[in-house]
Structures are given as structure tokens and as C-alpha cells.
N, C-alpha and C positions, 0 to 999 in steps of 0.2 A: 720577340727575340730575347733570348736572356743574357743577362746584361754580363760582362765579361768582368774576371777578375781584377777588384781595381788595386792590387797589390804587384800586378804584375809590372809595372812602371815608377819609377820616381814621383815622390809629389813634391811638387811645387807652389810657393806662395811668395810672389813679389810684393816686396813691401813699399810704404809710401811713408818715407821716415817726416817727410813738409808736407803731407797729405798733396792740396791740387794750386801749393804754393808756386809760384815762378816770377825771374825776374824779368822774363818776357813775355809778350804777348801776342803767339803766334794765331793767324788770323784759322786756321784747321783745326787746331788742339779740341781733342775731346776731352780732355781733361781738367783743366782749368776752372771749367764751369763746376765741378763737382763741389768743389766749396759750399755751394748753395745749398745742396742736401745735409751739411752741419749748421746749417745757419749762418753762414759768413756772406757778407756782401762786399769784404775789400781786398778779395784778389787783383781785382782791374788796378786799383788805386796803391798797392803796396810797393814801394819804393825803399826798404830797408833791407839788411844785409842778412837777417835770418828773422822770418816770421812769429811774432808773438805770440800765439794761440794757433790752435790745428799742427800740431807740434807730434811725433812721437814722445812719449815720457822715456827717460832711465827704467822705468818701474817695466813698463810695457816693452820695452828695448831687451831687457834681462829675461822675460815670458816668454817672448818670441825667440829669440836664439835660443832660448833651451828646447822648447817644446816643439819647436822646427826640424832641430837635430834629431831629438826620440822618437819622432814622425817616422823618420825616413828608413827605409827597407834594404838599402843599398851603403856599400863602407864609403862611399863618397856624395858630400853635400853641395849644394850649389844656392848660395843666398846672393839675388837679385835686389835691389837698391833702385827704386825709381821714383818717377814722380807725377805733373809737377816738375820740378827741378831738386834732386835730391840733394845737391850740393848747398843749397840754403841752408843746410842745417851747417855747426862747426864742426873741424876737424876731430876734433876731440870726439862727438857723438862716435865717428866709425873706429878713430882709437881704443874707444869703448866696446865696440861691435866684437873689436878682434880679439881682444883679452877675454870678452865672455865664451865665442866662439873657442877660444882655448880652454877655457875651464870646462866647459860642457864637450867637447868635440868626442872625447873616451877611442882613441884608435880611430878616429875616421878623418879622412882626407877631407877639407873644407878649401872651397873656392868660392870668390866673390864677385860678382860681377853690379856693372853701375852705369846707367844713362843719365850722360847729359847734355846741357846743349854747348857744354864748353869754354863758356864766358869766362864763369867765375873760376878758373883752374888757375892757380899759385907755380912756384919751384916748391911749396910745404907741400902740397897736397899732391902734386908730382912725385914728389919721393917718397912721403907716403903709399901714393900706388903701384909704383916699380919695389919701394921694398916688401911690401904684402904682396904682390903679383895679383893683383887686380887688372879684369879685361875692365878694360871701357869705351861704352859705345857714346860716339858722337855723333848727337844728329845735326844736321847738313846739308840741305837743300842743293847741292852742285854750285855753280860760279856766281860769282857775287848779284847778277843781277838777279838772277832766279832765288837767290838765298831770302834777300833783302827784302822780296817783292810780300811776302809773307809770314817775314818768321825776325819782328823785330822788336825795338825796347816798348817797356810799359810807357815810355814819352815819346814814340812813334819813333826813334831813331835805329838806322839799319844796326844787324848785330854780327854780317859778316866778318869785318876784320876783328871782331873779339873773338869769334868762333877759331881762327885761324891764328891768332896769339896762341889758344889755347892748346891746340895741335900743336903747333912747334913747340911748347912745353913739354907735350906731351912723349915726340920724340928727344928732343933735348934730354928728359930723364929713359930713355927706352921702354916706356911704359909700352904695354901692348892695347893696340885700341882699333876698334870698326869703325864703319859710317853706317849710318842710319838714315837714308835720305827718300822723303817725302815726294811722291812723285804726284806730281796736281795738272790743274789746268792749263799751265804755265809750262811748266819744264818739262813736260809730255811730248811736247813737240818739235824739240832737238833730244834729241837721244842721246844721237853720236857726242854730240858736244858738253853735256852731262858725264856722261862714261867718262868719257876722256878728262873731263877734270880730276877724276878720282883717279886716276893714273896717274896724272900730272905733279896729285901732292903725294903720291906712294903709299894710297890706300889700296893695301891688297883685300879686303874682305870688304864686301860692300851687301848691306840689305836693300832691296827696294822694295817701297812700301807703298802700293797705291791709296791713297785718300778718299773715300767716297761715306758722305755724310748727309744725314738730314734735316731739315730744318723745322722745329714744331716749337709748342708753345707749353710752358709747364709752368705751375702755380705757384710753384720754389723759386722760379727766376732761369732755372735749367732752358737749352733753348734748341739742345739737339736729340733724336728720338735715338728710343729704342728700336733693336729688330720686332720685338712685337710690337710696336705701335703701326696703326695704318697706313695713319695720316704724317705728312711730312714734304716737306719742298726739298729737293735736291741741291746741295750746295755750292753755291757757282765755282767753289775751290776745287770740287769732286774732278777726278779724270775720267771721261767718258770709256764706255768699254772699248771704240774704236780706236782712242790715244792708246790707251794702256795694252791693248794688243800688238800695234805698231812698234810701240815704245821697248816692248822686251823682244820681240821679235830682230829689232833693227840691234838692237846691244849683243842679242847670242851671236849674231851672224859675223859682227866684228870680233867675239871673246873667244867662239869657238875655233876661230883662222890665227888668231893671234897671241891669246892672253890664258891658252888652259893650261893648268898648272903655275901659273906667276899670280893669277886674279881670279877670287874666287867670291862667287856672285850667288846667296841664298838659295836663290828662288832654283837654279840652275844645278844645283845638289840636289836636291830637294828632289824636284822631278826627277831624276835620277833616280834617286832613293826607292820613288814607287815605279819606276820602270823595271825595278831589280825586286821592287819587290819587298823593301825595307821600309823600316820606319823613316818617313821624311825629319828631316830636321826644325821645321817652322809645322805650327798646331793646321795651321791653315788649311795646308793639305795633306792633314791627315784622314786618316777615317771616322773618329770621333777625338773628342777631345775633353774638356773637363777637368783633365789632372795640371791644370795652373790653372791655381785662385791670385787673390790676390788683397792684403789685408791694409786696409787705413788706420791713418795717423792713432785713432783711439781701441784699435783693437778688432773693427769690424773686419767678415771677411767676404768678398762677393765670389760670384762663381768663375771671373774670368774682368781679367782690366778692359776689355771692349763691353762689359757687362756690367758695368759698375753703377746702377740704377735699385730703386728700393727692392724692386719686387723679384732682384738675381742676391738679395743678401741673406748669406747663408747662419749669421750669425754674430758672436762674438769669443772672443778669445779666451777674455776673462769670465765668461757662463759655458764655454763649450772649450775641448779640445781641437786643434788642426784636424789630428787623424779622425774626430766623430764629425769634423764640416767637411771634408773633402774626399772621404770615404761615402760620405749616409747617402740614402739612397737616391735624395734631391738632388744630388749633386751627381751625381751618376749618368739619372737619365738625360740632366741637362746635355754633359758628355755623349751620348747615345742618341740623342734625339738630331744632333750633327748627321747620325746615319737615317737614321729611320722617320726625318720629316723630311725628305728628298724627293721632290715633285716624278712623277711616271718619264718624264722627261730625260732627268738627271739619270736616270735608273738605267733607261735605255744610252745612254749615251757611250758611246766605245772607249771615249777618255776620262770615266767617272773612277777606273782607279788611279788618274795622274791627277783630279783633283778634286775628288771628293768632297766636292760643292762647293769648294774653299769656303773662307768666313762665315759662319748662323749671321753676322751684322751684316752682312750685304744681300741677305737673301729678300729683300723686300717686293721684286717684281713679280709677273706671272710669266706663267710658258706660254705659249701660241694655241693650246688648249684652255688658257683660262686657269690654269691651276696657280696657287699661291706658290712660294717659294722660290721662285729660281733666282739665282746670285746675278747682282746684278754689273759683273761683270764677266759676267759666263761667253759674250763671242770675243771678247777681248784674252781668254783663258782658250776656248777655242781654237781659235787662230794660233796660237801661240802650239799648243798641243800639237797639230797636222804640222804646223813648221819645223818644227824637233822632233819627228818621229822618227825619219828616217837616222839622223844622230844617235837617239836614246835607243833604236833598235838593234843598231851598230854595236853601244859599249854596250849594251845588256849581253850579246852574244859572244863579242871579247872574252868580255867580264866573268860571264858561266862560263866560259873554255879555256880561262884563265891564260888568254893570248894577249890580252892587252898591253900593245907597245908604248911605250915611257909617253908618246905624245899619241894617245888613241883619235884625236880629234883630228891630229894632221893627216895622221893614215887615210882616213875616211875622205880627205876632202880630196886625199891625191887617187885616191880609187875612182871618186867621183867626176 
């Protein structure tokens, strides 16, 4: 199959300005551990307000905003901030961000986006991001018990109520911000009562992100696998594909009665997107992927942040340009091979254009034939698919006959 034009899309490179710094230690995090692959051993133990070493430089700060900007193909830019916990670094680094981003910008519209887990958010660094108009995603596990159960300090103590300081900051200055909430072993299992938190505190945009990881052994200290690795224990944190099918199944059925158009739910565009026919909005469920890298503290760049292991790094910044890493040809078919390594299975499957295998990191199982590859949460994606069909069949045929009423989701349940 020949590989498609990679100019036809934006490219993307989110950065890691505290490399896999954090002042938490949430027990899922795949990134955290990446320290290891620079030779650090005191992420676990860091207990200070911005990290010493594995730092972005100024030097490398001023490379990257330039060379990011001349990348790109389109009059509008999008620089992503993550981590780790990007706010370890100070205020001043992105004060710095935004002035280069003006010298360099030449006519083009610049927007910023930033994940964090919320803690460390000020009134300074509030108003910094309502007057730059920065989104920011908060991640969030749902209600304090399920938050806590996993996602706390480096001295073991819960980081709910810092999380939720942070938010009302957040709104206090009208900053515009999501949730990012991890959906596991744990909070799988009330849905309803999840969802509804997110309502509760007047989160209208919400991701849900299931967690499914593996567990192996690496010589760096590293202790979760790659998708090509074989071998690997399944992580007791993981959502089985049966939760995770229940779990969004049970949330549309309340958002699509109640909450379309007030709350609006990732995954649930998304699908959408490929029922019309469109580019989805999350890589997951797209067709191929590839075009977000994503570049460490000293300049490296790998081919994708779930892929950030030796053997997906595509380079360096200060030896190679963005547009010859994220263009060349290794990085392409990485992108491509999302299509074209899709077990006979996925191939035949009637919903493989609603989700086209989702995630290369979850493909570690076999099919019922024995073939490698299948995502291993594919009957939980399943299920979900057959349950929205008749919905997603519905707006598709509004939507092309350009009859869709203000609330298309109500029509359909009162036809029903």
C-alpha cells in the first residue's frame, strides 16, 4: 500500500519541558518511569518545587519554538506542554515560551495547550493562562475516593482536595479547562456515579481514557513493556475489556437522554466523526496515525508519547530537523503499520471503520484464530459499537440530509 501524503495533516510534537518529572506518584503512570532511559534514579524520591537536572534548557526552549513553527503546513499552530507534570518547571519558562512564540509566529495564529494534574496551580499562573488563553487539561480520576485510590503524593498522601483547589482557581480566573480522567479497575464499575461527578463540578468536556498496561522487566530499571514486547503481566490497575465496554455503554445512555449538547464526551464525537466519515478527533480511532511525536527534555524525539522506548526514537533535534523526524520514512510507516498490521479478524469486522483497531499499545492479544495483534480491548469496543449503532445511524442520515434538529439525540429516543 503506498504510504499517503504526510503533508496532508498538521504535525504535531508535544513537549516534555520536566522531562518524566512529577510531584506525584500515580500508581498507572507510564511515564514516570521514563527517567530511567536518561539515567536518573530519583524520580520516586523528588520532593522539590522544580527538578534539578532533566530539565528543558532556554537554549533547546528557543530551537523548538522556532523550528516547530517553520514545520508546520497550516496558518495555525498548536504547542502542547506535558509531562510528567509540566508545571514543575517556573512560570517564567512559559513566559519565555510566549515571547519566542511571538518573535517566531510571522502571521500565524499560535495556541497552547498544557496537562496537568492541578496541584501546583497559583492565582500567578491562573492569570497567566486566562490572559494567554491557554486550554488546560486536568487529570482527575472522578470522586475523591476513586481519585485518591491511585493517583497520590510522592509521601503516599491523597491529592484529591489539591486537585479541586486547583479547579476552582481555575474557574475563579475563567481559564478554559477539560478533564482527563483515567478510567481503571476501580472506577469502572460505577459509571453513573463518575459521570456524574463531572457534572457536578461543571465539567463540560470530559476525556475518558482507559488504562491497560503491562508489566516486564528492563535492565534500565524501566518496568512497563512495550507493544512489541511479548512478554508481560497485565496490570492489576488495567480495565478489563468487559468494565470498559459497560462503562461507556452505561454513560452514552445517560448523555445521549440528557446531556447532548451541554456535555461533551471524546470518545462520543469521535465515533461520530467516523460514522460521517470524518477525521476522528483522538489518534486512537483513527485509521493510521504517526503525525504526534513527541520530544524530551534534551531534544530527543520518539514517534508517539505511548511509544516513548529506545527502539520508537526517531532522533534528535539538535542533529536532525522536526520536518526530516516526523516526515522520513520511519516514521510514516510507523503511522501506516496502525493500518496494515490488523490481524484477518479486525479486517472482517463490520465496525473496523468506527475503530480502527484503536491504540498499536493495546494490540498485544491473539484472535480466536491464533493470529497476533488484536487490541485488547476490542469486545469492550465492540459492545459499545452494536450499542450506538442505531444513534450513530440516525445523526449520520440527519446530518447528510441536513435535517438535524437543535436536540438530534432527543428526536430519536422519542421516535423510539
Amino acid at each position: 500500500m503506498p504510504i499517503a501524503s504526510p503533508f496532508a495533516r498538521p504535525l504535531y510534537v508535544m513537549a516534555k519541558p520536566a522531562a518524566a518529572h512529577c510531584n506525584l506518584a500515580c500508581d498507572y503512570c507510564y511515564y514516570t518511569e521514563k527517567v530511567h532511559m536518561y539515567g536518573g534514579t530519583g524520580v520516586r524520591g523528588y520532593e522539590g518545587t522544580e527538578p534539578q537536572k532533566h530539565v528543558m534548557s532556554d537554549e533547546l526552549l528557543e530551537r523548538f519554538v522556532k523550528e516547530y513553527i517553520e514545520s508546520q503546513t497550516t496558518s495555525e499552530v498548536l504547542f502542547t506542554w506535558h509531562g510528567g507534570e509540566p508545571l514543575l518547571r517556573p512560570l517564567s519558562f512559559y513566559q519565555r515560551a510566549v515571547e519566542l512564540q511571538r518573535r517566531y509566529a510571522r502571521g500565524r495564529r499560535i495556541d497552547n495547550s498544557i496537562q496537568t494534574n492541578g496541584t501546583l496551580l497559583t492565582d500567578e499562573w491562573c492569570r497567566f493562562l486566562h490572559d494567554q488563553q491557554w486550554l488546560v487539561g486536568v487529570s482527575i480520576d472522578g470522586p475523591q475516593a476513586f481519585h485518591d485510590a491511585y493517583r497520590r503524593t510522592r509521601q503516599g498522601a491523597p491529592s484529591f482536595t489539591k486537585v479541586m483547589r486547583g479547579i476552582d482557581l481555575l474557574n475563579k480566573h475563567r481559564v478554559e479547562w477539560n478533564a482527563m480522567a483515567v478510567v481503571n479497575n476501580l472506577n469502572a464499575d460505577d459509571p453513573l456515579d463518575f459521570y456524574r461527578f463531572f457534572k457536578q463540578i461543571g465539567c463540560r468536556f470530559i476525556q475518558f481514557t482507559p488504562i491497560v498496561e503491562r508489566i516486564t522487566t528492563h535492565a534500565d530499571g524501566r518496568h512497563l513493556a512495550a507493544a512489541d514486547e511479548a512478554e508481560g503481566r497485565l496490570a492489576d490497575f488495567s480495565v478489563t475489556p468487559e468494565q470498559w465496554g459497560n462503562f461507556i455503554c452505561t454513560i452514552f445512555d445517560e448523555w445521549v437522554r440528557q446531556d447532548v449538547g451541554d456535555y461533551f464526551i471524546q470518545l462520543f464525537d469521535a465515533t461520530l466523526a467516523n460514522w460521517m466519515g470524518q477525521q476522528p478527533g483522538i489518534c486512537t480511532l483513527a485509521r493510521t496515525c504517526g503525525h504526534a511525536g513527541v520530544m524530551e527534555y534534551n531534544g530527543d524525539v520518539y514517534s508517539c508519547d505511548h511509544f516513548v522506548f529506545p527502539q520508537y526514537r526517531l532522533g534528535n533535534i539538535y542533529s536532525e530537523t522536526l520536518t526530516e523526524m516526523m516526515y522520513s520514512e520511519r516514521q510514516q510507516l510507523f503511522g501506516q503499520r496502525k493500518e496494515t498490521s490488523l490481524p484477518h479478524q479486525c479486517r472482517q469486522c463490520r465496525y473496523l471503520f468506527a475503530c480502527h483497531g484503536e491504540c498499536p499499545k493495546n494490540r498485544f492479544c491473539r484472535t480466536a484464530d491464533g493470529e497476533p495483534g488484536l487490541n485488547y480491548l476490542c469486545a469492550g469496543y465492540r459492545r459499545f459499537f452494536e450499542h450506538v449503532a442505531p444513534y450513530m445511524d440516525f445523526m449520520r442520515h440527519e446530518l447528510l440530509n441536513q435535517r438535524a434538529p437543535a436536540n438530534i439525540m432527543e428526536e430519536l429516543i422519542i421516535d423510539n
